[in-house]
Every structure is written in C-alpha cells, then in structure tokens.
C-alpha positions as CSV (number, residue, x, y, z in Angstrom):
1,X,-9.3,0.0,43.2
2,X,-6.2,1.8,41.8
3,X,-5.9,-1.3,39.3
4,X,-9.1,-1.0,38.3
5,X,-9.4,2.4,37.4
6,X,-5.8,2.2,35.5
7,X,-7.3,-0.5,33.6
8,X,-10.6,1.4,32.9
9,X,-8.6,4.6,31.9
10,X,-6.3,2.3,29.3
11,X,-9.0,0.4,27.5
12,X,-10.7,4.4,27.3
13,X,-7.8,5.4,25.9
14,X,-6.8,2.5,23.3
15,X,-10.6,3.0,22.2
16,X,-10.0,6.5,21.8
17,X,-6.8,5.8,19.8
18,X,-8.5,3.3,17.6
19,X,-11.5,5.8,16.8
20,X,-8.7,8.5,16.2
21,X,-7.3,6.5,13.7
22,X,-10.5,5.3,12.1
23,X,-11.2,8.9,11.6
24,X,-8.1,9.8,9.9
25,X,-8.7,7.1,7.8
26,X,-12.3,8.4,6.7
27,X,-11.0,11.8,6.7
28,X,-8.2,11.4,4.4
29,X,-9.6,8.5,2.1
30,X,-9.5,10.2,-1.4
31,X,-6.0,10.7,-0.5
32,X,-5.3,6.8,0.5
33,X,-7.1,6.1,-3.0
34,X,-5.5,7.8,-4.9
35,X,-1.8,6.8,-3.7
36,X,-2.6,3.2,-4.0
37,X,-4.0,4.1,-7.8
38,X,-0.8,5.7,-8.4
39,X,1.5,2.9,-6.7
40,X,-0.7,0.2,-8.6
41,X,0.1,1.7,-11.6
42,X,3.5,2.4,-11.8
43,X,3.7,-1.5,-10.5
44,X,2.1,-2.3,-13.7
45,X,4.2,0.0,-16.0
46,X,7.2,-1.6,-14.6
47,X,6.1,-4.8,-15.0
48,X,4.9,-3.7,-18.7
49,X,8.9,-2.9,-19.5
50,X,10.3,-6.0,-18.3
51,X,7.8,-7.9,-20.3
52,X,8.5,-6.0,-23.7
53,X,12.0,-5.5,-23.8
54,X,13.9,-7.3,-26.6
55,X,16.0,-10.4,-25.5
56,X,19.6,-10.0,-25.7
57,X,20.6,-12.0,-28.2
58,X,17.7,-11.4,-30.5
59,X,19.6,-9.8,-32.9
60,X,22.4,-13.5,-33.2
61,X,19.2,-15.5,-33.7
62,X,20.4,-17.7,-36.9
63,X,17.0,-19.8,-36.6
64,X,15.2,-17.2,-38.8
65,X,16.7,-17.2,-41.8
C-alpha cells in the first residue's frame, strides 16, 4: 500500500511539475519570442560580416590589371 501511494503521489507531482512549467512558458512567451528574435538576428549579422569582409590579399591581386 505504501508503494502505491508513493507512486501515486510521484506521478501527481511530476504532472504538477510539468503543468508548472507549461505555465511559465505561456506566461512568459512574448519574452521567449523576443530573445530568440534577438539571438536569430545577431546570428545573422555575424554571419553578414564574415561573408562581406574583403579577402586578404585582395589588394596583391595582379590578375586585374
């Protein structure tokens, strides 16, 4: 019986962990949004740079004269 209810009262509270969770998530959702927006772009500005920046030797290159 002792097993039982330990086993009861552990699903009860992963359940209520899990709903606690879903709940922050809801709650704070803007929030979430608006860090990935921010992450996501300054992925994408740093991937911007590397693709624009001169090569090194650019300035040697006897091919366009």
């Amino acid at each position: 019986m002792k097993k039982t209810v330990g086993f009861i009262l552990k699903i009860v509270a992963a359940a209520m962990a899990v709903a606690a969770l879903v709940c922050a998530v809801a709650a704070f959702w803007d929030q979430i949004m608006d860090l990935i927006d921010t992450v996501a772009d300054k992925v994408e500005e740093r991937r911007a740079n590397k693709c624009f920046q001169p090569a090194e030797y650019d300035d040697y290159d006897d091919s366009i004269m």
